[in-house]
N, C-alpha and C positions, 0 to 999 in steps of 0.2 A: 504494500500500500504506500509505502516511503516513497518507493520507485515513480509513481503516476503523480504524486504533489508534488516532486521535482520538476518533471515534464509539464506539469498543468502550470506551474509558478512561471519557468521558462520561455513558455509558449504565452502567457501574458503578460510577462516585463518585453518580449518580443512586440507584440501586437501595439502595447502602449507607447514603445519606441518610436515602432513605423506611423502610429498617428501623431506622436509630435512631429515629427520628419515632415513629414506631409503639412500638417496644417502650418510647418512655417515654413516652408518653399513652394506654399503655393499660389497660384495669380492672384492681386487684390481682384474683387469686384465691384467696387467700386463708380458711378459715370466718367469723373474725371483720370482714372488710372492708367486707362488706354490711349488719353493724351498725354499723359507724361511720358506713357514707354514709347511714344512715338518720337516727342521730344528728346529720349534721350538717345533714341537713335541715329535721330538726325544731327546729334550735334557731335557722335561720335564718329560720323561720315566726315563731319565737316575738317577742313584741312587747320592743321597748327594756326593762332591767332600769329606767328611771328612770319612764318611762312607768306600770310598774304597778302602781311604787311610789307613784306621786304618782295615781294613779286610785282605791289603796284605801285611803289617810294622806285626801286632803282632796277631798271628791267639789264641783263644784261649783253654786255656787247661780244656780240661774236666775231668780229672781225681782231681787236685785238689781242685773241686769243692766239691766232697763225702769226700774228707780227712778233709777240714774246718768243715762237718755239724758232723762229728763223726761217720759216717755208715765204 
């Protein structure tokens, strides 16, 4: 009889586990939560704040790129 309240204990500190696991990895439901995951999507698309800055401040020159190598 020992044997089966081991298993019966195990099989519920198991079960209790897998539903904290779950109920805290799982999707808000929320209305507004699906625009934030959208939001944070999109900002993790978007390209480095320094990158875009220094792409539309100083574009660069490709000509004196050959005159530095001597071609």
């Amino acid at each position: 009889m020992n044997n089966v309240v081991y298993l019966v204990l195990v099989v519920a500190l198991s079960c209790a586990g897998m539903l904290l696991l779950w109920a805290k990895n799982r999707d808000p439901i929320s209305p507004g939560s699906s625009v934030d995951q959208f939001q944070d999507k999109m900002q993790a698309l978007a390209p480095p704040e320094s990158e875009t800055e220094r792409s539309a401040s100083a574009p660069l020159d490709q000509g004196t790129s050959r005159q530095n190598r001597g071609v």
